[in-house]
C-alpha positions in Angstrom: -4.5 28.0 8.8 -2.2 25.5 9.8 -3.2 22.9 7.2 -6.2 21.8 5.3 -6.8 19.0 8.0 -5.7 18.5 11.5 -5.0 14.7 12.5 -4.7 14.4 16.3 -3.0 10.8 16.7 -0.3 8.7 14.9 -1.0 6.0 15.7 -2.0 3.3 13.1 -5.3 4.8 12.6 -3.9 8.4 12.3 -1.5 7.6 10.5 -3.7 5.5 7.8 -6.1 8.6 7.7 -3.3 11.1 7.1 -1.9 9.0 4.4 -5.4 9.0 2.9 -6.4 12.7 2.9 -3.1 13.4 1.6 -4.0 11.0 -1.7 -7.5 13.1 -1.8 -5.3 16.1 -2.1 -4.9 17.5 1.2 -2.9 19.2 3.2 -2.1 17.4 6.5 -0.5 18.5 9.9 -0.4 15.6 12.0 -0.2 16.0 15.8 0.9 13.4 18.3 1.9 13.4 22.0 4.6 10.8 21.5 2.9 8.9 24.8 2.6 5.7 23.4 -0.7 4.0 22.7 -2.6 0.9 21.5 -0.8 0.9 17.9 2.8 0.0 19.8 1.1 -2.3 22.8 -0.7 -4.5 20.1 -0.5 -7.5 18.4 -1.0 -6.1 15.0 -2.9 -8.9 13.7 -4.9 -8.5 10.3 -7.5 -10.7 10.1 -10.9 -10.6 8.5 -13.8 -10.6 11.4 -16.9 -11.8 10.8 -19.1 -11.3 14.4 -21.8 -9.3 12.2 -22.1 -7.3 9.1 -20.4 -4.0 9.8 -17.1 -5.6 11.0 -17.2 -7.8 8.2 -17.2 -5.4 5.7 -14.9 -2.7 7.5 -12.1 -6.0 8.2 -12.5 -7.2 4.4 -12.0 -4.2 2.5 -9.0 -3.6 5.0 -7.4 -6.5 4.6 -7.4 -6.4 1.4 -5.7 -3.0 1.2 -3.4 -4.2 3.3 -2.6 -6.9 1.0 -2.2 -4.3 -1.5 0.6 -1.9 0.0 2.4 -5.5 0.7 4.7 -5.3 -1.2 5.6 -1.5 -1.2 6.1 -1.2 3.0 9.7 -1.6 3.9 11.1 -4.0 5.4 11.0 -3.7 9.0 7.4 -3.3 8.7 7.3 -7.1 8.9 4.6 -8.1 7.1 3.7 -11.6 7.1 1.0 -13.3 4.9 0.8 -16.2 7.6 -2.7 -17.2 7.5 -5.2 -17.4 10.1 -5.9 -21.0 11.9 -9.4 -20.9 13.7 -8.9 -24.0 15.9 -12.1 -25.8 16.2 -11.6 -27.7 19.7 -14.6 -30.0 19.6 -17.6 -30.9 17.4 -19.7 -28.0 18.3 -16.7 -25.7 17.4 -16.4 -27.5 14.3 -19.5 -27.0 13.0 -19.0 -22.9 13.7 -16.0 -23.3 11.8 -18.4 -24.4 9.0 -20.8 -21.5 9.4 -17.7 -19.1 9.6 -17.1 -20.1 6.6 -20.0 -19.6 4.7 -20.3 -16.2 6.1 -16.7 -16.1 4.8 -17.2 -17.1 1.4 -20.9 -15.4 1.1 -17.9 -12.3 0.8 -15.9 -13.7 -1.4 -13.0 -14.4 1.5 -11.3 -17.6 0.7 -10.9 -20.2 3.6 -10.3 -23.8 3.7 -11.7 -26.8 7.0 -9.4 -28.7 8.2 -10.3 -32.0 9.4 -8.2 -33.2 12.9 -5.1 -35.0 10.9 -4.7 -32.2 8.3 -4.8 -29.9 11.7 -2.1 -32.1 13.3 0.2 -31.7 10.0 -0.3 -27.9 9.3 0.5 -27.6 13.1 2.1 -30.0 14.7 3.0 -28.4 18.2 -0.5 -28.0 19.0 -2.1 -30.7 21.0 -3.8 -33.7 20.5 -8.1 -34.0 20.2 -8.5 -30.8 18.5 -11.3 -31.7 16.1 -9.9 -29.1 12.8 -9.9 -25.7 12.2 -10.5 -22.8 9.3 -8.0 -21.6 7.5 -8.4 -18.3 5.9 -4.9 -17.8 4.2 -5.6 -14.0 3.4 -5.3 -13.1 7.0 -1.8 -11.6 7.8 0.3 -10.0 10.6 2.9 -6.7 10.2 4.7 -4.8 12.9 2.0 -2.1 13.2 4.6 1.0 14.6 6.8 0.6 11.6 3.7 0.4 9.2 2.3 3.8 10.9 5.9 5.3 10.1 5.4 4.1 7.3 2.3 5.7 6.0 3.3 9.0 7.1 6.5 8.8 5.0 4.6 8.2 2.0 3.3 11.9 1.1 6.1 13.8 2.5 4.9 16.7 0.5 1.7 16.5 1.6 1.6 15.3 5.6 3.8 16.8 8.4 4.0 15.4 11.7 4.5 17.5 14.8 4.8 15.5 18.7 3.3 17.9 20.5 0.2 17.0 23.0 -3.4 18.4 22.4 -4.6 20.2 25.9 -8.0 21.3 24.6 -10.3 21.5 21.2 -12.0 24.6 21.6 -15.4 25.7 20.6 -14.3 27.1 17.2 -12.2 23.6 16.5 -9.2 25.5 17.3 -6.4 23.4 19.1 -4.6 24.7 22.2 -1.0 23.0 22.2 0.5 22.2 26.2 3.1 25.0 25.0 0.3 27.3 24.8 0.0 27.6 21.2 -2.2 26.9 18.7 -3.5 25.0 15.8 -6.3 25.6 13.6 -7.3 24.1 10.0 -10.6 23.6 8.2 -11.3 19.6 9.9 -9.7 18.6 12.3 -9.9 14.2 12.8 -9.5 12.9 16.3 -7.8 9.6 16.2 -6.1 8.8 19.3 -7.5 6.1 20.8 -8.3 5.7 24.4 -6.7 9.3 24.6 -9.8 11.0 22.8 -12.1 10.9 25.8 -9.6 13.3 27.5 -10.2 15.9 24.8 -13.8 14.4 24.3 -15.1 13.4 27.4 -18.5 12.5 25.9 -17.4 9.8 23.5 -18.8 6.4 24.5 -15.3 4.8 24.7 -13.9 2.2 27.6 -10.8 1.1 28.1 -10.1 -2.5 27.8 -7.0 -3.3 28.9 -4.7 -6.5 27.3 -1.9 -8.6 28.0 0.7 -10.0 25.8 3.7 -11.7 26.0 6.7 -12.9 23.5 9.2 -15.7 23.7 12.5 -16.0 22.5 13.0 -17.2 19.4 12.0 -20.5 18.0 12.1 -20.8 14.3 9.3 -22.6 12.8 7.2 -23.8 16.1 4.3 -22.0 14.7 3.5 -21.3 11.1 0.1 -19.6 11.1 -1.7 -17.0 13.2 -3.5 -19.4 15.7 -7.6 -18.5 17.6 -9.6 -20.4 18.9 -12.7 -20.5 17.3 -14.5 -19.8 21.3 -12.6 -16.3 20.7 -15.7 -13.9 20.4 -17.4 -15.6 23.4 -14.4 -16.0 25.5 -12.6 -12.5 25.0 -15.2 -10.2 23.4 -18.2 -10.3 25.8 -19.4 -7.1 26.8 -18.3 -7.1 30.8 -16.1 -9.1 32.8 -12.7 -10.5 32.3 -11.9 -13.0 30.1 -8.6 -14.3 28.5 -8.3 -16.5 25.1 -5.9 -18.5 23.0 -4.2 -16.3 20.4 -0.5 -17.0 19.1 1.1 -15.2 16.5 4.4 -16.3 14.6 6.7 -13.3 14.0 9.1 -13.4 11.5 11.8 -13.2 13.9 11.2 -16.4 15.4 9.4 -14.9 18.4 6.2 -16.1 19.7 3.6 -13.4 20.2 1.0 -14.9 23.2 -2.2 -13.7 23.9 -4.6 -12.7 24.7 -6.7 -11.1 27.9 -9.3 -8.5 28.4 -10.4 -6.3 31.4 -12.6 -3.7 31.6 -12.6 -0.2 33.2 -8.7 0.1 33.9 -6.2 2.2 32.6 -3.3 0.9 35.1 -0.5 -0.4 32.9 0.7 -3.0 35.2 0.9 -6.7 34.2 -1.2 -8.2 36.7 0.3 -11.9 37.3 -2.9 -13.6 38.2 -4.5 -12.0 34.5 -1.3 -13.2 33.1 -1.4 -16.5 34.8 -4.8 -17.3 33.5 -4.0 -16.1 29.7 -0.8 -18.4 29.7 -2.6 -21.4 31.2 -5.3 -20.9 28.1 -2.2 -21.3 25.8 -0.7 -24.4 26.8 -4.2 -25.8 26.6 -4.2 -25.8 23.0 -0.1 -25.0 23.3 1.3 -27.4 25.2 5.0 -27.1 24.5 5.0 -22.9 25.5 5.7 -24.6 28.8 9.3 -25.4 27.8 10.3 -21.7 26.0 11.8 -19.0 27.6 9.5 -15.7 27.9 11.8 -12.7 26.7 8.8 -9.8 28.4 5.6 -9.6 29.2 3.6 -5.8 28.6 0.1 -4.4 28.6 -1.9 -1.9 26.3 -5.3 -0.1 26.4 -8.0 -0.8 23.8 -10.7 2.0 23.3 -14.0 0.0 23.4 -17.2 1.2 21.8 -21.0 0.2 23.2 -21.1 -1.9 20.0 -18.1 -2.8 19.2 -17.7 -1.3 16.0 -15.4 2.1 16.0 -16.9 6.1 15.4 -16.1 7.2 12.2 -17.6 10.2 10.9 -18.3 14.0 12.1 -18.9 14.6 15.5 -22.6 15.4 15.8 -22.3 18.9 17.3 -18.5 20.0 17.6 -17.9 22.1 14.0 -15.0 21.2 12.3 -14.3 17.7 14.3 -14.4 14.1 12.6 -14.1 10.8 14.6 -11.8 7.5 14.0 -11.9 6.6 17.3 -13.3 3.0 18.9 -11.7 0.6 17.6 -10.8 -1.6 20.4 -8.9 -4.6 19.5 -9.8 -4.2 15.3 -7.6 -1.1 14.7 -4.4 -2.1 13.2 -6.9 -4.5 11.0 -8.8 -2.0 10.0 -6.8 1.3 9.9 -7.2 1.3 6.2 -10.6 0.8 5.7 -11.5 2.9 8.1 -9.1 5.8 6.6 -10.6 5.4 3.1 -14.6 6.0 4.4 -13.7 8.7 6.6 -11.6 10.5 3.8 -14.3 10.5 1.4 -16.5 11.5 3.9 -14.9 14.5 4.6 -13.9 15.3 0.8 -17.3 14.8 -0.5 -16.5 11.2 -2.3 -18.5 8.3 -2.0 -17.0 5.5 -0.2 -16.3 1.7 -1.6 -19.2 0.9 1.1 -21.6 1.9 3.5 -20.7 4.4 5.7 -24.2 4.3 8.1 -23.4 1.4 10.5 -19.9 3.4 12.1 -21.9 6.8 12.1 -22.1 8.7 15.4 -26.3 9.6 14.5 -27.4 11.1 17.1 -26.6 12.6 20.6 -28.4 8.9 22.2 -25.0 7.5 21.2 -23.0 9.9 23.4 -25.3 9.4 26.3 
């Protein structure tokens, strides 16, 4: 045996499971094919998500986590505690901010309304009308390549990393390498994002594919994470594309634009017209992006499940193979929490909460 567990991915998610089997004592080998996924393309936001039950408690006890290793990451993990600002831009969107935050503090999640002056001073570059927003201060940002360095530096003696690509997981949960050679251990966790359906091909994962884009830098234009509160509607329906106001402030100065969504393509090229649209969203609500100078423009792939909530737990008919796949646009948020369940799943511990709602049950799911 190669190890006591196989991780296939490191990515954030990977790497965050890694990190956590090694604390429960195992041994961990942890391949990746050094290709480049979601973790690098993101925007590594961490923010506590609230569209039903599951993601809410999957996001909370992440965030919180994340919180907690803080102050240990190094430094060019850039971690930000910069708050979340759910714009509210009109009455209707104000009262959702008020429901948002009941959900919100129903769990204990701190957040704060802020009426349309209070808005105007905690943010001045946005524009005028906007009738408040929510702030939930807890919510953060980090530079989610670094942080995934990061976690597998933390148990030297216990994780080792190998780049080398996955071609096949045979029937026994052996792993045949692209060299030829192969890999076995006792479990083996897939965790490579939209990459898993190539070894996989059942999984119920679709690529969603994202634009971003960051400025040059411009100290203190924007001091919290900023969404509008039409987010879920406008960029997390189920078909179609969509875009939607998201800027982050990074702690280089930069501005971090999104965001967009299209289904069903893995082509990497920035699309001008998708970009076009997402840009034109932001001066909406940003009006002053219109004078800053864009630095690049880039796109990623988000693996999509049918509900929106990622596969964590054992494959339902492939011995030896656990999932952490599925994540979509959640996984940097909730590489943590998602690490924790599936490591006590596979040790025999009992998780800080309930594992059911990310279980892959039943062959239906795979359909």
């Amino acid at each position: 045996m190669d190890a006591d567990v196989i991780v296939i991915g490191a990515g954030i998610v990977g790497a965050a499971c890694a990190q956590a089997l090694a604390q429960a004592g195992r041994r961990v080998l942890v391949l990746d094919a050094a290709i480049g996924g979601a973790t690098g393309a993101g925007m590594g936001h961490l923010v506590v998500m609230d569209d039903n039950a599951a993601e809410l408690e999957l996001s909370r006890h992440s965030v919180a986590q994340w919180r907690e290793l803080a102050p240990r990451m190094s430094d060019d993990c850039a971690y930000s505690a910069c708050g979340t600002l759910w714009i509210a831009a009109n009455d209707e969107e104000m009262a959702e901010a008020e429901r948002k935050q009941q959900r919100l503090r129903a769990h204990g999640i701190g957040s704060r309304l802020l009426d349309a002056r209070e808005l105007a001073s905690a943010e001045p570059a946005l524009r005028k009308g906007l009738s408040g927003a929510l702030e939930v201060p807890g919510d953060g940002i980090l530079y989610a390549p670094n942080a995934a360095r990061w976690l597998l530096t933390q148990n030297t003696e216990s994780i080792r990393v190998e780049h080398a690509k996955v071609e096949a997981i045979e029937d026994d949960g052996t792993l045949r390498l692209a060299d030829g050679s192969r890999r076995t251990a006792p479990q083996v966790v897939l965790a490579n994002g939209i990459q898993a359906t190539t070894l996989c091909p059942e999984l119920p994962i679709r690529p969603k594919k994202g634009h971003l884009l960051v400025t040059d830098r411009y100290p203190g234009t924007v001091h919290h994470q900023l969404v509008e509160l039409g987010y879920v509607t406008s960029a997390h329906h189920s078909e179609g594309d969509s875009v939607a106001f998201n800027v982050q402030p990074r702690p280089t100065g930069q501005l971090l634009v999104g965001s967009s969504r299209q289904f069903d393509t893995t082509d990497p090229a920035v699309e001008a017209p998708m970009l076009a649209r997402m840009l034109q969203r932001t001066l909406d609500y940003l009006p002053g992006l219109a004078n800053l100078n864009a630095v690049r423009s880039w796109t990623g792939m988000r693996a999509a499940s049918p509900d929106g909530l990622p596969l964590l737990g054992k494959h339902p008919w492939r011995e030896k193979l656990w999932l952490a796949v599925g994540h979509e646009g959640l996984g940097v948020t909730t590489a943590p929490g998602s690490a924790h369940l599936l490591a006590a799943l596979m040790t025999g511990a009992t998780p800080d909460f309930d594992a059911a709602p990310y279980a892959p049950r039943s062959l239906r799911e795979f359909a």
